[in-house]
C-alpha positions, -999 to 999 in steps of 0.1 A, spaced: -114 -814 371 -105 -798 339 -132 -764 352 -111 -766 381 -80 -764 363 -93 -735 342 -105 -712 369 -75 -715 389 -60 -704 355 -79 -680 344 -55 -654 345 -33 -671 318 -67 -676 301 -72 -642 302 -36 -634 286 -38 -653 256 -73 -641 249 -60 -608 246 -28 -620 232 -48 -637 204 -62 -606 193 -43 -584 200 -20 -598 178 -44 -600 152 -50 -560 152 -11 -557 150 -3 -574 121 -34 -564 104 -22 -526 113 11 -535 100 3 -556 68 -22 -534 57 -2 -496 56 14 -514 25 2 -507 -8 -24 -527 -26 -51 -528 -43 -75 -557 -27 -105 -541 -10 -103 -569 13 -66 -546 27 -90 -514 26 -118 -527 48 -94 -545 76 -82 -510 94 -111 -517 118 -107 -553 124 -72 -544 131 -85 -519 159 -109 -542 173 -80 -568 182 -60 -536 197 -89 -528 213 -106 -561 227 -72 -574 232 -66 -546 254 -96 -551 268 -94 -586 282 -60 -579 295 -81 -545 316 -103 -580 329 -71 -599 339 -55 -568 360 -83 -565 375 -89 -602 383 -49 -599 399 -63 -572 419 -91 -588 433 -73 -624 443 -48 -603 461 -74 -582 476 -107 -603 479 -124 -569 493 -113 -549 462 -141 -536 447 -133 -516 409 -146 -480 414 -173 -464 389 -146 -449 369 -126 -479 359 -163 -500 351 -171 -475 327 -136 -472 308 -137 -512 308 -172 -508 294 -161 -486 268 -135 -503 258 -157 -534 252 -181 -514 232 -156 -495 211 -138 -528 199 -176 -542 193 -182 -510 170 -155 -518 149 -161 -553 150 -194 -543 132 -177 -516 109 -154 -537 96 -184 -563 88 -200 -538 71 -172 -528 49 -168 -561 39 -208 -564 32 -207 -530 10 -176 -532 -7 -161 -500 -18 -191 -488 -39 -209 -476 -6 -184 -461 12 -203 -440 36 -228 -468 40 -206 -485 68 -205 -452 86 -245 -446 89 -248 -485 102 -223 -477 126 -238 -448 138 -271 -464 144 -256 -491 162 -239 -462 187 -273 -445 188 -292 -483 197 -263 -492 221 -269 -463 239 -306 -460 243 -304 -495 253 -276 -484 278 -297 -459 295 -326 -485 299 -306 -512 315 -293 -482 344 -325 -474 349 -339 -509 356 -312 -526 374 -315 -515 415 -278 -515 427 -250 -509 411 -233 -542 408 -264 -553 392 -260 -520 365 -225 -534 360 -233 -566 347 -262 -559 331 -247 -532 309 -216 -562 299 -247 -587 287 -265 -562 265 -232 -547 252 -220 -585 244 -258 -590 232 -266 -558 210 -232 -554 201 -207 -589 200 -233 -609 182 -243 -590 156 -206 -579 146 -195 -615 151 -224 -624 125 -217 -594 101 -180 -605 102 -190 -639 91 -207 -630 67 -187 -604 53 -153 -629 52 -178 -654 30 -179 -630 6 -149 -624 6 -139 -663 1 -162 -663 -31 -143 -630 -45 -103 -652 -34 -115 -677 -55 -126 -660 -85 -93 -647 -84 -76 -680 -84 -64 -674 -46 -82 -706 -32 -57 -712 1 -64 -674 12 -104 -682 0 -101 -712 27 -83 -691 50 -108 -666 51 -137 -693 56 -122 -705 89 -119 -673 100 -155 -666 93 -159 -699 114 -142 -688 143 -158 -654 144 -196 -670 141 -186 -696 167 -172 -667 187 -206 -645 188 -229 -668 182 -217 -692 210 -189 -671 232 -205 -639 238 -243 -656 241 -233 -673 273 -224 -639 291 -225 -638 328 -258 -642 350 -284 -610 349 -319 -600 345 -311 -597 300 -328 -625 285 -320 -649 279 -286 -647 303 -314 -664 329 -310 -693 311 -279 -692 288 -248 -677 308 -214 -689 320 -225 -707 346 -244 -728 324 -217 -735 301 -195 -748 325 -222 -772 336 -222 -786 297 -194 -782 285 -169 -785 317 -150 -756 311 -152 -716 314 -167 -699 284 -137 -676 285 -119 -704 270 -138 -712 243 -136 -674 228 -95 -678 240 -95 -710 216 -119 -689 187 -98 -656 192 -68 -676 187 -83 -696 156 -99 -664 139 -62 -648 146 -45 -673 129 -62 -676 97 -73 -638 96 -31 -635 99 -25 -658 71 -48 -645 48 -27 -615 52 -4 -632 28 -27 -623 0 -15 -585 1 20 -602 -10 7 -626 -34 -15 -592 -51 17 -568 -43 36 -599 -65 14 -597 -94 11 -560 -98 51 -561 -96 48 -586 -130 22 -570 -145 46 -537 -142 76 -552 -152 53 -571 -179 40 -544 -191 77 -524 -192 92 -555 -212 68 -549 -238 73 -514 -242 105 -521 -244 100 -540 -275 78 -519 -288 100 -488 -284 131 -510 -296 110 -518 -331 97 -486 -333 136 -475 -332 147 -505 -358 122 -494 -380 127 -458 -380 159 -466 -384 150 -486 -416 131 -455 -428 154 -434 -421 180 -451 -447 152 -451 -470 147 -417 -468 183 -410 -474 183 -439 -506 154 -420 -519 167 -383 -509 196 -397 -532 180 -404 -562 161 -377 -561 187 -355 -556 208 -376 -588 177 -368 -607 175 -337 -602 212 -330 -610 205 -356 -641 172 -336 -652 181 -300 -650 220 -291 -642 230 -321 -664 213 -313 -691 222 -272 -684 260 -282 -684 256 -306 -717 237 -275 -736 265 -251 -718 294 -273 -736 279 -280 -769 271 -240 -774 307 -233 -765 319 -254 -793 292 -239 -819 305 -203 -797 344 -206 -813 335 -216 -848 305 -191 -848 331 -162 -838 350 -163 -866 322 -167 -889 295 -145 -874 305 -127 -845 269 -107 -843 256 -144 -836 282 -154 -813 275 -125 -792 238 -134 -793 251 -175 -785 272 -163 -757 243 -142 -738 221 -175 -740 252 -195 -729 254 -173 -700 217 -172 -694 216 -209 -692 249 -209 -670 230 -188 -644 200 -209 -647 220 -241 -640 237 -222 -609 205 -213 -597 192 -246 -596 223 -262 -577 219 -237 -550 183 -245 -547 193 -282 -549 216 -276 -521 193 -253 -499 170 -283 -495 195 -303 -485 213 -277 -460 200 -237 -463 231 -222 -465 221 -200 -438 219 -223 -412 254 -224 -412 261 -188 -420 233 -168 -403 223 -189 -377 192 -203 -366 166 -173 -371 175 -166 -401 173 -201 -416 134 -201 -407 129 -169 -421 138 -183 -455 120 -218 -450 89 -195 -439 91 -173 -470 99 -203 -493 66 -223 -480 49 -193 -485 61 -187 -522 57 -225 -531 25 -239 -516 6 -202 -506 7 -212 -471 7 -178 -448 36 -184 -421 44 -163 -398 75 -165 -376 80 -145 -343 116 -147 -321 118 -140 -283 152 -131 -265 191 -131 -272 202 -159 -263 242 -172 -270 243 -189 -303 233 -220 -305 253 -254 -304 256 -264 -343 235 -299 -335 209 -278 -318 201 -255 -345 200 -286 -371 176 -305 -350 153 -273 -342 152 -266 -381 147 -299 -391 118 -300 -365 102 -271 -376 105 -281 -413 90 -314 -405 62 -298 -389 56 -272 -415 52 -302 -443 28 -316 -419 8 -286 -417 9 -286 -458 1 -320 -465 -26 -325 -440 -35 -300 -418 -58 -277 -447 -47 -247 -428 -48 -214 -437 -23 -200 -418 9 -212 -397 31 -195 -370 68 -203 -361 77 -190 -321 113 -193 -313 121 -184 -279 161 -182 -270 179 -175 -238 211 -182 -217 200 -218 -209 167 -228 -233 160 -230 -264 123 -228 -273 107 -240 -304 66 -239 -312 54 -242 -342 10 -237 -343 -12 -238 -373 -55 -232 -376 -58 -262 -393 -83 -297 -385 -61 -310 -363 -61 -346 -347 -61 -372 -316 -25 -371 -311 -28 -404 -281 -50 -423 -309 -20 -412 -335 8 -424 -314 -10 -456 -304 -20 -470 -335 7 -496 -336 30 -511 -362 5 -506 -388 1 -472 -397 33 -455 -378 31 -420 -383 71 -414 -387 67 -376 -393 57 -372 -354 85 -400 -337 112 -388 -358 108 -353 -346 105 -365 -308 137 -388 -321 153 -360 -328 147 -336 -299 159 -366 -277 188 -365 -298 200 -330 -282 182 -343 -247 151 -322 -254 120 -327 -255 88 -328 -281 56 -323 -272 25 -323 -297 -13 -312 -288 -42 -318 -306 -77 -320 -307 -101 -331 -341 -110 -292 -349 -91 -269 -327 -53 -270 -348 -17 -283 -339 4 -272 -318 41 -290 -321 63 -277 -289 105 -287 -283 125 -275 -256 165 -280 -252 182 -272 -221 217 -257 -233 245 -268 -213 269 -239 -203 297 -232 -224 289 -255 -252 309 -247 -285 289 -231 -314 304 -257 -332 300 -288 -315 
């Protein structure tokens, strides 16, 4: 009764066989054009096409099923056979691709291809010996759906098994045991499906279809064997579907690990910032007392000297004015001296031509005052006219290339050092470049909390200051070469 039932239905059985997969292949085609990194998404493009394809082709079987009960004499012509066969076979081929994906993994990736081509090259050998055995052509017809179901179905099916095992085993190291389960009933289905759906094919002279076909399955099992790979499509497309959810779960965690991994560079960046700032007030503490020192040490002492030898100078001139004329030439000696000093006091804090001259001629004088103090050759070389630059702009370019220079002193050992300043209407260009040892700039920058270097991120501070940027390149051997660019807004005040 329930046989009867089916084959009088076997056009609905028919639908949601192809319904079942072709599901499948849709939201596998769907799921899978979004990003992620599971090689599990990069293999399942050709299950995806095998439920487009297989789906479509049992719904090819059902029209032509409608066709035949309303016209018992229709008979298919050769033309539509062979596109149904080829349909069969092409969703078979990338039943067994996809298995084979699975199987290799991503560290073969041309090995799926060669398999698949050998398959093509059996199927089709096989192909011409079945059409050259089989006497008429009804016979060729049915003889060519057994062997494709045999040398084709089957060994996908197992391949596919197999395949989603391993990947259960590669869900669960990952701590994704629901999808790892998932995946394990799908294998299920698809063994069940090829090793029991597509072995009882229909009736023909392809062993062992003599024996175990459709006909014979009905007899055991009381129903048509087109239900039973309905009821496996439909399994296999259920939990192939949810395992889908693993591209979200994966998407999920690479979202964390982002935003993880942005938190705590974040942090990082924000005590980098606290702690420049720290040194930064430290620096200025310490820029003070050296700088009260210096006054205490040497125009202190030059203005106590100057004051007591103008008192001796007045009694002296009435006394001995051929010594007071002596007294007031050291007096004005020392005077000079003490002058000198506070301007060069007050050139390291701010070179007077900085603010006067401009730019240019501020690293002229640094370049010649390196050179003078510390024998360091540097050379400095200036490209274009550009407008004058914003007062902040030329502080932060000087105090970059000052920076850089006391680098190159204290620890390059180079024996020469240029400065290349390149102006124009809208950039301002700053490299400074030396022949010295150099260093890994990435192992530099990364070295933590520990050992900051605050030479190099208070110059990049201070180009992002102005909205410019700071570039530094290095290698152990080959010299530095310390790069800033600032885009100049239009029409910015000198001044500003």
């Amino acid at each position: 009764m329930l046989a009867e039932f089916f084959t009088r239905n076997i056009v609905g059985v028919f639908f949601f066989y192809g319904l079942s997969f072709f599901s499948m292949g849709l939201a596998i085609l769907l799921e899978i054009s979004r990003s992620t990194q599971l090689d599990f998404a990069r293999a399942l493009r050709p299950l995806g096409w095998f439920g487009l394809i297989h789906g479509g082709h049992e719904w090819f079987e059902m029209f032509l099923l409608i066709k035949v009960s309303a016209q018992p004499e229709y008979h298919p012509p050769d033309m539509v056979d062979t596109v149904r066969l080829v349909l069969l076979a092409a969703s078979f081929f990338c039943l067994i691709a996809f298995g084979v994906r699975l199987i290799t993994g991503i560290v073969k990736p041309n090995l799926w291809r060669l398999i698949l081509l050998i398959s093509v090259v059996i199927w089709l050998l096989g192909l011409v010996w079945v059409f050259s055995t089989q006497p008429d052509e009804l016979r060729r017809s049915i003889s060519a759906d057994v062997y494709t179901r045999y040398s084709l179905a089957i060994p996908g099916a197992a391949l596919t098994a197999w395949g989603l095992l391993i990947q259960r085993r590669l869900f669960f190291r990952a701590g994704m045991q629901s999808f790892g389960r998932d995946v394990a009933l799908a294998a299920l289905a698809f063994g069940m499906y090829g090793g029991i759906g597509q072995l009882f094919a229909s009736p023909s002279s392809i062993f062992p279809s003599q024996f175990l076909n459709a006909l014979q399955f009905i007899q055991w099992f009381g129903f048509p064997v087109q239900v039973f790979r309905a009821a496996m499509a439909s399994m296999a497309a259920v939990f192939v579907i949810r395992s889908l959810r693993a591209f979200e779960v994966e998407n999920q965690r690479q979202i964390n690990t982002l935003r993880e991994a942005q938190l705590a560079e974040r942090r990082r960046l924000e005590e980098l910032r606290a702690e420049l700032l720290h040194r930064t007030v430290e620096a200025q503490e310490a820029e003070r007392q050296r700088i009260a020192q210096e006054l205490h040490d040497e125009t202190g002492q030059s203005l106590t000297a100057l004051g007591l030898g103008l008192r001796g100078l007045r009694k002296m001139i009435e006394n001995n004015p051929q010594r007071a004329e002596q007294q007031a030439e050291q007096l004005q000696s020392l005077a000079t001296n003490g002058l000198d000093e506070l301007q060069r006091i007050v050139a390291g804090l701010r070179p007077p031509h900085l603010d006067d001259l401009g730019l240019l001629a501020a690293l002229h004088w640094y370049a010649r005052e390196t050179t003078s103090r510390f024998g360091l050759p540097v050379n400095l070389n200036s490209l274009g006219n550009g407008r004058e630059l914003p007062l902040n702009v030329r502080v932060v370019l000087f105090r970059i290339a000052q920076e850089a220079i006391t680098n190159v002193v204290r620890h390059a050992n180079a024996s020469h050092a240029e400065i290349r300043l390149s102006l124009s209407e809208t950039l301002a260009s700053l490299q400074v470049e030396d022949d010295g040892q150099g260093f890994n700039v990435d192992a530099t920058l990364k070295a933590g909390m520990q050992h900051p270097c605050w030479g190099l991120l208070g110059m990049m501070e201070r180009a992002a200051l102005v909205s410019g940027t700071c570039k530094i390149n290095s290698q152990p051997g080959a010299g530095t070469l310390v790069e800033v660019q600032v885009i100049l807004k239009p029409g910015t005040a000198e001044n500003d």
